[in-house]
C-alpha positions in Angstrom: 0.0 0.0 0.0 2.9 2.2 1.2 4.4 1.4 -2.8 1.1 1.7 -4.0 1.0 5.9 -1.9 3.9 6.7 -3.0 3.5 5.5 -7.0 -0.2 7.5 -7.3 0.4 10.6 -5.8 -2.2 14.0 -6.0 0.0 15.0 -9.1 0.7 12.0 -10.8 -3.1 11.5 -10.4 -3.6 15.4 -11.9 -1.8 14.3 -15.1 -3.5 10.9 -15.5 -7.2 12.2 -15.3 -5.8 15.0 -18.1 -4.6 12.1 -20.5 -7.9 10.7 -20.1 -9.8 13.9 -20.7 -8.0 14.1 -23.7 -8.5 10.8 -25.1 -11.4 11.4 -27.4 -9.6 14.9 -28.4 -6.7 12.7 -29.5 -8.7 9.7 -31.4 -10.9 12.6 -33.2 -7.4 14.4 -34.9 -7.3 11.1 -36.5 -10.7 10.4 -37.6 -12.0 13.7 -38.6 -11.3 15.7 -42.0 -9.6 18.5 -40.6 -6.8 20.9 -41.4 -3.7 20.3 -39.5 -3.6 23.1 -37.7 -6.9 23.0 -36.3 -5.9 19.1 -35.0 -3.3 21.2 -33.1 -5.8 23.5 -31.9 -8.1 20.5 -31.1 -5.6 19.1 -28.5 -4.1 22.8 -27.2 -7.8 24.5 -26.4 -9.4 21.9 -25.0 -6.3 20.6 -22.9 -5.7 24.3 -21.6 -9.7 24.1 -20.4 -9.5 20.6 -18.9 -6.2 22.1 -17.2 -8.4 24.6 -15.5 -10.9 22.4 -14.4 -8.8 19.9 -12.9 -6.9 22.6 -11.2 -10.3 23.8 -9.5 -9.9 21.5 -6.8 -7.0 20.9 -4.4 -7.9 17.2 -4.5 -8.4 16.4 -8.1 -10.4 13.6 -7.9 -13.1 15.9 -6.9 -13.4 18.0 -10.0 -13.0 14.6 -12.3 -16.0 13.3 -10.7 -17.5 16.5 -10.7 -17.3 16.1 -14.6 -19.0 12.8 -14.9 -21.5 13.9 -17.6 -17.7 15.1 -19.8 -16.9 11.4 -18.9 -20.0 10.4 -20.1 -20.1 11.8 -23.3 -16.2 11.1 -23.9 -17.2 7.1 -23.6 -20.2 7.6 -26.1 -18.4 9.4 -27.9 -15.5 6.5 -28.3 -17.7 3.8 -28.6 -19.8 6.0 -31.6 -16.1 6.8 -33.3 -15.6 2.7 -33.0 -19.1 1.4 -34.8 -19.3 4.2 -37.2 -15.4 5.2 -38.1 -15.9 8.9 -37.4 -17.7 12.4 -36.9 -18.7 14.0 -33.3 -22.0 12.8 -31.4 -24.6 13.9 -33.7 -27.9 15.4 -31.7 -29.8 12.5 -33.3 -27.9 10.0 -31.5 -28.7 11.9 -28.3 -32.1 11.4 -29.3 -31.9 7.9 -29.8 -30.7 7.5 -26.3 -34.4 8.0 -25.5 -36.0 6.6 -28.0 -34.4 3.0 -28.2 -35.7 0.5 -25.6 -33.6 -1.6 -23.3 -33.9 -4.9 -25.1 -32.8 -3.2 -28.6 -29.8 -1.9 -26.9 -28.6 -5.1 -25.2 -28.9 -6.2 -28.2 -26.5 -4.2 -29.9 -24.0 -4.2 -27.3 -23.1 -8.0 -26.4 -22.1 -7.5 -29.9 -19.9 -4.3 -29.2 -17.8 -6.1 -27.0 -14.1 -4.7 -27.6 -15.7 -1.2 -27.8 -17.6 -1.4 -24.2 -14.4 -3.0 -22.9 -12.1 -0.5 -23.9 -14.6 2.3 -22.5 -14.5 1.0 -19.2 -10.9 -0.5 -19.2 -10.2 3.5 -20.0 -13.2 5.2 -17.5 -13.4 3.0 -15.0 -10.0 2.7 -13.0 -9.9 6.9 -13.8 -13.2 6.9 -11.7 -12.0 4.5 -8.8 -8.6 6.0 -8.6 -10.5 10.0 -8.4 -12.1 8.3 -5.2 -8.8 7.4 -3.9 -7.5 10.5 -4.7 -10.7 12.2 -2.8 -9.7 9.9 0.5 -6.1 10.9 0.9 -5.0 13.3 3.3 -2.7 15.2 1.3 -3.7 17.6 -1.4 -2.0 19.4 -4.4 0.5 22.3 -3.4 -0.7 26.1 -3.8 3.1 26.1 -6.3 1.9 23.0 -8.1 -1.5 24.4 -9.0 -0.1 27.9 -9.7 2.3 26.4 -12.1 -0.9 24.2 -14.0 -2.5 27.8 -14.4 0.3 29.2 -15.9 1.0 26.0 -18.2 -3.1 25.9 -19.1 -2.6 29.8 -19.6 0.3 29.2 -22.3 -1.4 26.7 -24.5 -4.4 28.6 -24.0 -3.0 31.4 -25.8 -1.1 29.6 -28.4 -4.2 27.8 -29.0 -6.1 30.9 -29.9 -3.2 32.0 -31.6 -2.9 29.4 -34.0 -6.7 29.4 -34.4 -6.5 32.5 -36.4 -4.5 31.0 -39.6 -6.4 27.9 -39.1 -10.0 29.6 -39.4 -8.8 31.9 -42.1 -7.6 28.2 -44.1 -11.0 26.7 -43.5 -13.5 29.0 -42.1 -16.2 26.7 -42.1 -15.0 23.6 -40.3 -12.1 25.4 -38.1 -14.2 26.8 -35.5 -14.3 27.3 -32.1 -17.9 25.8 -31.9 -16.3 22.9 -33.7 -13.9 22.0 -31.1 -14.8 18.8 -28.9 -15.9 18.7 -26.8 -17.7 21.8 -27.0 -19.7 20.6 -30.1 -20.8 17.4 -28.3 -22.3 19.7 -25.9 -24.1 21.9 -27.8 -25.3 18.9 -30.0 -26.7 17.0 -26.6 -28.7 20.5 -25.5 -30.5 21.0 -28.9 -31.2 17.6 -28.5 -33.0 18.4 -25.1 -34.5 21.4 -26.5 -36.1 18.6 -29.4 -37.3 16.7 -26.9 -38.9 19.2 -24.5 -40.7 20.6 -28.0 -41.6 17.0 -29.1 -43.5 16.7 -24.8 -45.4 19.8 -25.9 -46.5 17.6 -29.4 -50.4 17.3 -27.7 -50.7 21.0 -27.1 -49.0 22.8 -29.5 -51.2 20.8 -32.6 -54.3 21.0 -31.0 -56.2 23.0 -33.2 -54.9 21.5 -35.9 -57.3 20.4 -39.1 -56.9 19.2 -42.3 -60.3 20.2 -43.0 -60.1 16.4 -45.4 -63.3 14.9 -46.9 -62.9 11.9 -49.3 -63.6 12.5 -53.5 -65.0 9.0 -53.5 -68.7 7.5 -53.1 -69.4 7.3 -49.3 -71.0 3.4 -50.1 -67.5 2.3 -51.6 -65.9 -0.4 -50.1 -62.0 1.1 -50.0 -58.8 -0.1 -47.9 -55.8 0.5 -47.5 -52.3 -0.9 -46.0 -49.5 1.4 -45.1 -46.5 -0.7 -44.3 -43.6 0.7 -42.5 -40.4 -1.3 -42.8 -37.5 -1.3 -40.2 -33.6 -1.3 -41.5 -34.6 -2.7 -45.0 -31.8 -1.6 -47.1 -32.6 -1.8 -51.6 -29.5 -3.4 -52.1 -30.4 -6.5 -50.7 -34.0 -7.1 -52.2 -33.7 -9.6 -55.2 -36.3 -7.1 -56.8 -33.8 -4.9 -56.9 -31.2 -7.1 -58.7 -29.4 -8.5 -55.8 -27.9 -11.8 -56.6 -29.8 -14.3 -54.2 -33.2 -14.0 -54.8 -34.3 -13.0 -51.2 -38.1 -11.2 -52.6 -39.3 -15.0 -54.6 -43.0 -14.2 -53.7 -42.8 -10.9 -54.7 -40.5 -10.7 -57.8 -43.3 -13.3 -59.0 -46.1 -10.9 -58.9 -46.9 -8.8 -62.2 -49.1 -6.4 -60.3 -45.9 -5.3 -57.6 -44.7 -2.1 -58.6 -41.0 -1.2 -57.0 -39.2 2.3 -57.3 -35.5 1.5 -58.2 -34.4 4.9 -57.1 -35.4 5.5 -53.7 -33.7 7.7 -50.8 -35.3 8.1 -47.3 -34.7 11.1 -45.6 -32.8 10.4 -43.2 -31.2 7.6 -41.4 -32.8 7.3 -37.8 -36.4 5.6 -37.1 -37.0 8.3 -34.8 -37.7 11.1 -37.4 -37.8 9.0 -40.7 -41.3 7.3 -39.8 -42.8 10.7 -38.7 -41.3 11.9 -41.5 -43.4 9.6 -43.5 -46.7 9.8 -41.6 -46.7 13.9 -41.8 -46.5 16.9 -44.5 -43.2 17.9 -42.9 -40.3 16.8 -44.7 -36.3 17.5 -44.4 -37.1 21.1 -46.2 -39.6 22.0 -43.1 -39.2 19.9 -40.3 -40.2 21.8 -37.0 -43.5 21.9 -38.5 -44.1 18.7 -37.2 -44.8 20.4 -34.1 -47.9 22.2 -34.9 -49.2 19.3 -37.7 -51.2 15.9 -37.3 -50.9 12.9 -39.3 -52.1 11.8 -42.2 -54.0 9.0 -40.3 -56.3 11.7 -38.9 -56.8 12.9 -42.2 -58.1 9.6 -43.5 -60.2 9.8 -40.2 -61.9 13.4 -41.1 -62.7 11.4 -44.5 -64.6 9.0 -42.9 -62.3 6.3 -42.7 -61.6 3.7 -39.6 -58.4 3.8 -38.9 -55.8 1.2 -37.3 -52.2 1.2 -35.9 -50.5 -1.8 -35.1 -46.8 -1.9 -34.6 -44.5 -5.2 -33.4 -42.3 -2.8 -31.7 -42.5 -0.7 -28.1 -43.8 2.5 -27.8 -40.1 5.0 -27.3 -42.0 8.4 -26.7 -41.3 10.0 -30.1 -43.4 11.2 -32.9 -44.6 8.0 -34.2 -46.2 7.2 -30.9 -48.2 10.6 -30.9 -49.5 9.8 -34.6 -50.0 6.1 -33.6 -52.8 7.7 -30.7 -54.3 9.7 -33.5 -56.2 5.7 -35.0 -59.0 4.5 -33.9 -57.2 1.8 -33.2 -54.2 1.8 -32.1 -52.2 -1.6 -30.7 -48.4 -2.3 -30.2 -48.1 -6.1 -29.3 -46.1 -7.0 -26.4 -43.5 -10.2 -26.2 -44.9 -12.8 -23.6 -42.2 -12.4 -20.7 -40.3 -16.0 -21.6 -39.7 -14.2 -25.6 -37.8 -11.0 -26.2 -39.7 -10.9 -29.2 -42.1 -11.5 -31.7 -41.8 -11.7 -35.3 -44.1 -9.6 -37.9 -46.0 -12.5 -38.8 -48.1 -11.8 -35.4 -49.2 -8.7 -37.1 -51.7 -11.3 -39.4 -54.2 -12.8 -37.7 -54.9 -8.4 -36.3 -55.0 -7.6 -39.8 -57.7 -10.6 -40.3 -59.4 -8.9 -37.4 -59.6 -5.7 -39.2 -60.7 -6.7 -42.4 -63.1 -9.1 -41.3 -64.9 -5.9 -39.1 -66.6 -4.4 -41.6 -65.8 -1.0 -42.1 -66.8 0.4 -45.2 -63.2 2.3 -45.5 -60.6 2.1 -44.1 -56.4 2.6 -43.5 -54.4 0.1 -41.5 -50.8 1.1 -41.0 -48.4 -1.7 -39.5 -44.8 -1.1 -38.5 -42.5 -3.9 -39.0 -39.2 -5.5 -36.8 -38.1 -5.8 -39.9 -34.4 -6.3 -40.4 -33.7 -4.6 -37.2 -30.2 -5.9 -35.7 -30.2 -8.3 -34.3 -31.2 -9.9 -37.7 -31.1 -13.6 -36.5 -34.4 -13.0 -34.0 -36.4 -11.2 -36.8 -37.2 -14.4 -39.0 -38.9 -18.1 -38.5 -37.4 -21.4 -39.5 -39.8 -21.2 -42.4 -37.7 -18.0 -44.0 -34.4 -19.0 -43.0 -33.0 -19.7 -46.5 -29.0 -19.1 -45.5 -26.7 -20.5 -43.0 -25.3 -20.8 -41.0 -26.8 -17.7 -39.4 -25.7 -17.0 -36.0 -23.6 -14.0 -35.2 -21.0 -14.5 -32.3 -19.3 -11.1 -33.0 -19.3 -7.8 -35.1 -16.5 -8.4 -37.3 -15.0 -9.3 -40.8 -14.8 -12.8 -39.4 -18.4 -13.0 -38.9 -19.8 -11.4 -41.9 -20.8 -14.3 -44.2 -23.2 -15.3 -41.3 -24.3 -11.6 -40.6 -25.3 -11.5 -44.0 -27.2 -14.4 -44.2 -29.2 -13.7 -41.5 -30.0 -10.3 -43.2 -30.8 -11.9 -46.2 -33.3 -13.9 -43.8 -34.9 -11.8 -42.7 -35.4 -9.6 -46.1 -37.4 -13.4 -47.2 -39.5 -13.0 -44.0 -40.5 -9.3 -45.2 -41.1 -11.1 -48.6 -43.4 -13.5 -47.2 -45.3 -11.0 -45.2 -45.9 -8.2 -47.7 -47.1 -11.2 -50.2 -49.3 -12.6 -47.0 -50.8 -9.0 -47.0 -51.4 -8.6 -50.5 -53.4 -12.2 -50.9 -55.5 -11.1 -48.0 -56.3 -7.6 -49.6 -57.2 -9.3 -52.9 -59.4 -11.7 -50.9 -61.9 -8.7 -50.0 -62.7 -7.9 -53.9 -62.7 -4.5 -52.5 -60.7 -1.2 -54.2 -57.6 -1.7 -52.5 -53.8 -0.9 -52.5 -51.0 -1.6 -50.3 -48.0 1.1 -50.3 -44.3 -0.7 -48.4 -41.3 1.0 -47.7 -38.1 1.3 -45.1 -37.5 3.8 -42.9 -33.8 3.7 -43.7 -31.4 0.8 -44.7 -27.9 -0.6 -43.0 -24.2 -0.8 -43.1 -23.7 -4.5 -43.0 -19.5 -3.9 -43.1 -19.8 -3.3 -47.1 -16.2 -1.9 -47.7 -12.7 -1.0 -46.0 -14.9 1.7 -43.5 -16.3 -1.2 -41.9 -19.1 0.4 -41.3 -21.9 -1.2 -39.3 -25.8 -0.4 -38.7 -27.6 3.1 -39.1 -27.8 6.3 -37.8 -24.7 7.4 -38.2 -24.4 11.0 -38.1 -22.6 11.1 -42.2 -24.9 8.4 -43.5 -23.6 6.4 -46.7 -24.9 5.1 -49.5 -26.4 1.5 -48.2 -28.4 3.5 -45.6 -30.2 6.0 -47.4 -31.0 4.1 -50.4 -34.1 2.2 -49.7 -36.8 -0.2 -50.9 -40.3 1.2 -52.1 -43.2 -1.5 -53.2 -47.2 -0.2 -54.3 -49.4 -2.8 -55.3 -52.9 -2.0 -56.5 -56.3 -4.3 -56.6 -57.3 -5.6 -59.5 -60.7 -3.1 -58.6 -58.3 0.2 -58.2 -56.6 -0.8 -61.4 -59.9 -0.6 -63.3 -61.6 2.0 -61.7 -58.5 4.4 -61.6 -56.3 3.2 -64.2 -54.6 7.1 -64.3 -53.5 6.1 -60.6 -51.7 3.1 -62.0 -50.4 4.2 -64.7 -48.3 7.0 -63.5 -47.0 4.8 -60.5 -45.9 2.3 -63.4 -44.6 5.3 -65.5 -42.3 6.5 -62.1 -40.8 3.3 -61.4 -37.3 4.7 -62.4 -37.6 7.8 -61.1 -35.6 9.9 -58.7 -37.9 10.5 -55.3 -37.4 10.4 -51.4 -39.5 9.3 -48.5 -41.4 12.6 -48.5 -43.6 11.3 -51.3 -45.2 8.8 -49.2 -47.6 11.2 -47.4 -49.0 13.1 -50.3 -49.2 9.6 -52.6 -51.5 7.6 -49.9 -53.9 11.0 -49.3 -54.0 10.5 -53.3 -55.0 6.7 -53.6 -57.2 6.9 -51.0 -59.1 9.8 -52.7 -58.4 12.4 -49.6 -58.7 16.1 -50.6 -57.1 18.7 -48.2 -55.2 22.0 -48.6 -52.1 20.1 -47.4 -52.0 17.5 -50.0 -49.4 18.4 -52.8 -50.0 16.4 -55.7 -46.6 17.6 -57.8 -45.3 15.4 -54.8 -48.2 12.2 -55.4 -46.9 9.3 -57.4 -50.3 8.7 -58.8 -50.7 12.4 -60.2 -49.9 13.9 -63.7 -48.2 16.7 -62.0 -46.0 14.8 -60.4 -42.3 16.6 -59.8 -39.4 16.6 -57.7 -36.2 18.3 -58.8 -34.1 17.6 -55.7 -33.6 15.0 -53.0 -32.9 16.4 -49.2 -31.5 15.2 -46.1 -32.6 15.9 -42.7 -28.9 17.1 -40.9 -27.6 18.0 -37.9 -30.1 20.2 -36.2 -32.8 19.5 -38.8 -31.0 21.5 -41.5 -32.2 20.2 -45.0 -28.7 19.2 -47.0 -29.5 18.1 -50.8 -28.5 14.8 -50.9 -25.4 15.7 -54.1 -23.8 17.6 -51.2 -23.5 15.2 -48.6 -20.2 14.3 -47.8 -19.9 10.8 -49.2 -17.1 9.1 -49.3 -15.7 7.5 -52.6 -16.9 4.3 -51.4 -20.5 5.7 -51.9 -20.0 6.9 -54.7 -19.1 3.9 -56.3 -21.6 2.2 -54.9 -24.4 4.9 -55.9 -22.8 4.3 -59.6 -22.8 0.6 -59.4 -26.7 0.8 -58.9 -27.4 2.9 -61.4 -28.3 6.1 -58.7 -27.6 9.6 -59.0 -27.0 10.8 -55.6 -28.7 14.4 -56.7 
């Protein structure tokens, strides 16, 4: 103990929690894009500020638990810089914090192992040893702490000195807001700001109306299926050209109509299904906060309207919109299962149909091809093994794949399930599928894995889009199908969705744009947008990909405008 007193002493223990502090500073110089002399500043600023803090208290372990929430965010931060390569803590990942349930995130980390290890091999001991340093008797000297001023002081000021070249080289990344991990904070408060404005959802679109009525005979027997996929990525649907032929049910069928070209708006559930289910879109999205769904607009039209979703409520947007049905239902695992796959959304749909309204809209959101793809599929749709992922790694890939494959047949078999039991009513009828946002599945030298990342790439944004119409829509509004056949090829994003359904389903409102309605002749849409940081709309041609998506945008025949 004596050794172990003499070896860890107040200063030694001063410079250790510094090194630690600056660990993220230090992995970030090498991961981000950034001019060489704003890496220097990224190390000099912060360190002179971490220098200050540490020095607040004569027992340093004090301060560096003080700063647990720093700590916090440095080991989120590490852990996000090891899944996805690069870039700071975007606000949407904050936000997924609160909208991802436990079981999800277990998931995801017994497969994150040598990330979650390294965060506490690196956190941990630093925490333990600032409690030792808290119950010793002595404390850092008045000289020892004058001279840390006076060293924070010194690269405080040749931090800001060499800031001024490095701003004028690249005034629009070599800022001071830039600087972890002062951007990490400012990300995480506009994130609580988001969420305090998404709590006041109820109020602040209370008057809302769309003032909808339906164009459509009253007496007409009319419904339709919104389905909402989950992590479905377009490049590994056999409709889409992929080599194994993971769509067989619905590559056979004449009357499916997919959109090759595809992009959702952006890459997290949280805003892309909202995104989906409203008028706002990437260009506009705060007004969110003031609109409804289009679910109550089918409902002022006189339809009945259903929600049933096969995953747990998580307190964002979709969960307002899914309380706007007339019935609304998110089915729960018995407590021996940790889940349930989509076929349980059947025999509800069964339900529904066989019920009798005269009209009406059912939306469903999927599981998908959530991670982790091996639970999201029966025996029945497991067409490749082996299948079982120990670890996230190149080692492991050939099975990750073929349990996302897997589970791509399993949304096969329930989108064709759906459509037999539509066709079964004889009534005018149309089912509209597509993804909230795709997956990194380890495609190139990035190693990139799942979504949400705050640069997205190719594999996540491009998605899969299927409309399939009754034989009774078909021939009472051929127009409708004709232009969706007509469009197959054509450049669109997510935001099409909302405007389209109001269209099949013969809804008239002041908010329905029909240049944005697949089914209209006035259809238009000369650029694609994606929702960034802090909800500012970047067009797609300016995101910055790397040449890896690129290539792969080529490959598929996409222009990433």
């Amino acid at each position: 103990m004596k050794h172990f007193n003499r070896l860890f002493t107040q200063r030694r223990i001063f410079w250790i929690f510094l090194a630690v502090m600056l660990v993220p500073n230090l992995f970030l110089c090498f991961t981000e894009h950034l001019p060489f002399l704003f890496k220097v500043v990224y190390i000099l600023i912060p360190g002179a500020l971490y220098l200050l803090l540490l020095n607040l208290s004569r027992k340093p372990g004090i301060t560096f638990w003080a700063l647990f929430p720093l700590h916090f965010i440095g080991a989120f931060q590490l852990v996000l810089l090891y899944l996805f390569g690069n870039s700071i803590i975007a606000s949407d990942m904050f936000l997924n914090m609160f909208t991802t349930n436990s079981g999800e995130a277990f998931e995801l980390l017994d497969k994150l192992a040598p990330a979650v290890v390294g965060v506490f091999i690196l956190y941990l001991p630093a925490l333990a040893l600032a409690v030792y340093s808290i119950r010793r008797s002595d404390s850092l000297t008045p000289l020892f702490q004058k001279r840390a001023f006076m060293l924070a002081m010194l690269l405080l000021g040749a931090g800001l000195l060499i800031y001024t070249p490095a701003h004028r080289q690249a005034p629009h990344r070599a800022r001071l807001d830039n600087l972890y991990p002062i951007n990490a904070f400012n990300n995480a408060r506009f994130a609580v700001s988001s969420w305090k404005a998404a709590k006041n959802y109820h109020r602040t679109s209370r008057d809302f109306d769309y003032r909808a009525s339906s164009s459509r005979d009253p007496q007409m027997p009319e419904v339709y299926i919104f389905v909402i996929g989950e992590t479905a990525r377009a490049g590994n649907w056999g409709l889409y050209g992929y080599e194994r032929n993971t769509t067989p049910r619905l590559s056979a069928r004449h009357d499916v109509i997919h959109f090759d070209d595809v992009l959702t708006q952006i890459n997290a559930t949280h805003k892309s299904v909202p995104l989906m289910l409203s008028p706002a879109d990437a260009l506009d999205f705060n007004q969110i906060y003031r609109q409804k769904s289009l679910i109550t607009a089918f409902k002022q039209a006189g339809f009945r309207t259903a929600f049933i979703s096969n995953q747990l409520r998580n307190g964002s947007f979709t969960d307002f919109f899914a309380d706007e049905a007339d019935c609304t239902l998110y089915l729960l695992a018995p407590k021996n299962k940790t889940h349930l796959y989509d076929n349980v959304l059947l025999p509800v749909v069964d339900s529904l149909l066989q019920s009798g309204p005269t009209k009406q809209l059912i939306v469903l959101h999927t599981y998908g091809s959530h991670f982790n793809y091996c639970e999201r599929y029966t025996a029945e749709n497991r067409s490749f093994t082996p299948d079982y992922i120990n670890e996230i790694n190149r080692k492991d890939r050939q099975a990750m794949i073929n349990a996302y494959d897997n589970s791509i047949v399993a949304t096969d078999w329930l989108l064709d399930q759906l459509i037999e039991r539509l066709d079964r009513t004889g009534k005018t009828s149309a089912l509209l599928y597509l993804s909230d946002h795709g997956e990194d599945l380890l495609d190139d030298d990035r190693d990139r894995f799942l979504h949400a990342s705050p640069i997205p790439t190719y594999y996540q944004l491009h998605i899969p889009f299927v409309l399939w119409f009754s034989p009774q829509y078909a021939r009472q509004f051929p127009l409708d199908t004709q232009q969706a056949r007509e469009r197959h090829k054509t450049p669109f994003d997510s935001r099409v969705v909302f405007h389209t359904l109001l269209s099949i389903g013969g809804i008239e409102t002041d908010y329905r744009i029909d240049s944005l309605s697949l089914v209209s002749p006035s259809f238009h849409l000369d650029k694609r947008y994606y929702l960034g940081e802090r909800n500012i709309p970047v067009p797609v041609k300016y995101l910055p990909f790397d040449d890896e998506d690129r290539q792969a945008f080529e490959r598929h025949g996409i222009a990433p405008r």
